[in-house]
N, C-alpha and C positions, 0 to 999 in steps of 0.2 A: 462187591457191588452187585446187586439186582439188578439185572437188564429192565426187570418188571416196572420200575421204580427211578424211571426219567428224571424227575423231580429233582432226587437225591443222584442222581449222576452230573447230573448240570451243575448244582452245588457244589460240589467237588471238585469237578473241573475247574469252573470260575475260581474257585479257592488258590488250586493249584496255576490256574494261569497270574493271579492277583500276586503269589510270591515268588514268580519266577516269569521277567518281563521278557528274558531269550527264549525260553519255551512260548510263551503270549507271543513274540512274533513269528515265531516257526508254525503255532498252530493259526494264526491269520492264515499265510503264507499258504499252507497246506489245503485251511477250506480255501480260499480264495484259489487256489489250483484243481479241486474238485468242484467247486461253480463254474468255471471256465470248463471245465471237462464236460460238464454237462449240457452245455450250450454247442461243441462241438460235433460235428460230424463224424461218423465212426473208422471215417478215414482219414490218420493223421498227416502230415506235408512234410516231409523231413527234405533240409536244403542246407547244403553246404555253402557257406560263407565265407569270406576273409574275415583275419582279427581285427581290419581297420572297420570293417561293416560292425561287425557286432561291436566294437566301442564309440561309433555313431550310432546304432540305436540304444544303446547302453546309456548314452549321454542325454536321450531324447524322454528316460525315463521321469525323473523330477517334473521336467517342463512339463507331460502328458496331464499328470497330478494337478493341474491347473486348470486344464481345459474343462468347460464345465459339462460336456457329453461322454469326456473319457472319466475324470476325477472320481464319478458316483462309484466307482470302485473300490472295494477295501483297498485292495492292493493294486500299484499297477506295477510289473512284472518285465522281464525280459519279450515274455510271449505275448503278454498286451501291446506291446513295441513293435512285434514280430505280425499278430494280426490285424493291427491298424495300417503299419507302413504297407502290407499285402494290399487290404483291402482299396486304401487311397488312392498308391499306384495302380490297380486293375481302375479304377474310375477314371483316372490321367488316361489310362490307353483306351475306355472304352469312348470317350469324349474325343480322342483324338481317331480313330476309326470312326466315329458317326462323322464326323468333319470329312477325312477324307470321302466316306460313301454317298456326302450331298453333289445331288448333279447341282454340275457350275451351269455357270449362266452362258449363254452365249456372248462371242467376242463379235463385233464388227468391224 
């Protein structure tokens, strides 16, 4: 194949993904892991789990696929699991720190 020659690379691909639907999900799976990569920060979070956490967010995978802010996704992922539950949770504690920082009222 011509690198020169996009056209006829795409072609081929689609071809190849059209007779082989396990390759067509591995190569979703793959772009959709370098689209997420590129939206990323250059500094990755690595965290140790229990296997009961990662099979509740495991299980929050299908439901996410519904939501109509997360679903616009090709794929949603382990790690789409992994950056939504982060993200949500840091909003619960920053909402719950603005609450404690309000001065109260006085008592009489």
């Amino acid at each position: 194949m011509d690198p020169a020659r996009p056209g006829e690379i795409l072609d081929r691909l689609a071809a190849m993904l059209r007779g082989n639907p396990h390759l067509a999900s591995r190569t979703l799976q793959w772009l959709a892991d370098m689209e997420e990569s590129e939206d990323m920060a250059a500094d990755p979070l690595n965290i140790r789990v229990s296997p009961e956490v990662i099979e509740r967010m495991d299980a929050l995978i299908e439901f996410l696929a519904t939501l109509p802010n997360v679903g616009v996704q090709p794929t949603i992922t382990r790690s789409t699991v992994h950056r939504l539950a982060l993200v949500r949770g840091l909003e619960v504690l920053e909402a719950e720190r603005a609450a404690a920082e309000r001065p109260r009222g006085r008592k009489k």
